[in-house]
C-alpha positions in Angstrom: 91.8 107.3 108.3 94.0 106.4 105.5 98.0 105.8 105.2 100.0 107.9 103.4 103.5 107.0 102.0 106.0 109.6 102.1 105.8 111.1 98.9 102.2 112.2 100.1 103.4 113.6 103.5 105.9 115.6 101.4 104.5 116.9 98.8 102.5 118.8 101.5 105.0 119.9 103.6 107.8 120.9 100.3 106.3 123.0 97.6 105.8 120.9 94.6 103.7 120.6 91.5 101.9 117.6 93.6 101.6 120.0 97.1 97.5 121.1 95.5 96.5 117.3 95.7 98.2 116.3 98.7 96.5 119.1 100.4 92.9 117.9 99.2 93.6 114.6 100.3 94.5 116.0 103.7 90.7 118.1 103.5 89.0 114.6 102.1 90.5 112.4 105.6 92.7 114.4 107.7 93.5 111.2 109.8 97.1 110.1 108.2 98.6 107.5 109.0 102.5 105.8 108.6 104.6 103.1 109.3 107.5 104.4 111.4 109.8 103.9 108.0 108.1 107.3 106.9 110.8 109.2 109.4 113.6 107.8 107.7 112.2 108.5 104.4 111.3 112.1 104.5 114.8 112.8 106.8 116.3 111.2 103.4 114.1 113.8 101.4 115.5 116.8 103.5 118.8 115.9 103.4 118.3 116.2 99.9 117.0 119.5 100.1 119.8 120.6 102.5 122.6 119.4 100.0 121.4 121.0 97.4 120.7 124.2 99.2 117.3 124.5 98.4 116.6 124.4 102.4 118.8 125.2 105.4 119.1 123.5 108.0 116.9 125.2 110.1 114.2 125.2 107.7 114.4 121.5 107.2 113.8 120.7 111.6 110.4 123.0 110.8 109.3 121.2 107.6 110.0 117.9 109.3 107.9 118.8 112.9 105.0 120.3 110.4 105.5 116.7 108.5 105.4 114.8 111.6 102.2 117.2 112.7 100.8 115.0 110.1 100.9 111.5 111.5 100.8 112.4 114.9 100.0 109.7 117.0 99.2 107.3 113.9 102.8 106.3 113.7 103.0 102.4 114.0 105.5 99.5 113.7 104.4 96.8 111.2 105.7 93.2 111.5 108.8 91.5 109.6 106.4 88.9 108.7 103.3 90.6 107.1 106.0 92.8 105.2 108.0 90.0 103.5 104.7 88.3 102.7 104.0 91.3 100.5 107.7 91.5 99.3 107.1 87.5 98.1 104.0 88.5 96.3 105.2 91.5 94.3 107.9 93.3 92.8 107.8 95.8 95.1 110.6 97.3 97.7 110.1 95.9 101.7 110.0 99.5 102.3 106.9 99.8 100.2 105.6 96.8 101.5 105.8 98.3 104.8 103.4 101.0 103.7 100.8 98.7 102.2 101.1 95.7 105.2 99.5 99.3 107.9 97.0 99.7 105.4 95.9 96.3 105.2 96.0 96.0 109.3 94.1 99.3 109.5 91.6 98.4 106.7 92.3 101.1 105.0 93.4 102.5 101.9 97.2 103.3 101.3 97.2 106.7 99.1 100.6 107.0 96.9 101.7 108.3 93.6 103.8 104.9 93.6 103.1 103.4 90.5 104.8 99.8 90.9 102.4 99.9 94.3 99.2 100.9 92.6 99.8 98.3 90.1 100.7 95.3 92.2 98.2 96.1 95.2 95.4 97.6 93.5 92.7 96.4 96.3 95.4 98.4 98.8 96.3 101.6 96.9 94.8 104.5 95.4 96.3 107.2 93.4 96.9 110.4 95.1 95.2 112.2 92.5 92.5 110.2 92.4 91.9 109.9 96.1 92.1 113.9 95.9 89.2 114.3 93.7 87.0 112.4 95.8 
């Protein structure tokens, strides 16, 4: 199992030029999981899309079921505590924070593209790209 941040779970759901590496994370540990936050992330990411008319709305309910396909049943709230902790000890964003406090409860690694993350939790994070080529 690892945790994925949004970025990941999107890039594999929206065509980008990150969608090949997010796919061979998914082949190199299927099991993905997210804080809850991820939702309201990727919702803001398709609202995006739908504003700019690069999806319609229609299309956006089916990326976000094949997004949440994803994470199914590896979904999980993370507590106030852990997450300000994180937030004392770095410079990065609560909602960041909230990705690295699951992987630290699950033991696992926390895959991103998030450089400010990688830097300032480097026993927590991996690069996407470089978990990909594993």
């Amino acid at each position: 199992m690892i945790v994925v941040d949004t970025n990941v779970i999107a890039y594999t759901v929206l065509a980008s030029e990150r969608s090949r590496l997010a796919e061979l994370a998914l082949v190199n540990d299927p099991d993905w999981a997210a804080p809850l936050l991820w939702r309201s992330e990727m919702r803001n990411v398709l609202a995006h899309y739908l504003r700019t008319g690069r999806l319609e709305f229609n299309e956006c309910l089916r990326v976000m079921d094949k997004a949440s396909s994803l994470v199914a049943g590896r979904e999980f709230v993370v507590q106030t505590g852990k997450i300000l902790d994180l937030v004392a000890s770095s410079t990065c964003s609560a909602y960041d924070c909230e990705f690295v406090a699951l992987a630290q409860d699950l033991g696992v690694p926390l895959v991103t593209v998030d450089r400010q993350i990688l830097n300032d939790f480097p026993a927590d994070a991996i690069a996407l790209m470089e978990f990909a080529q594993k």
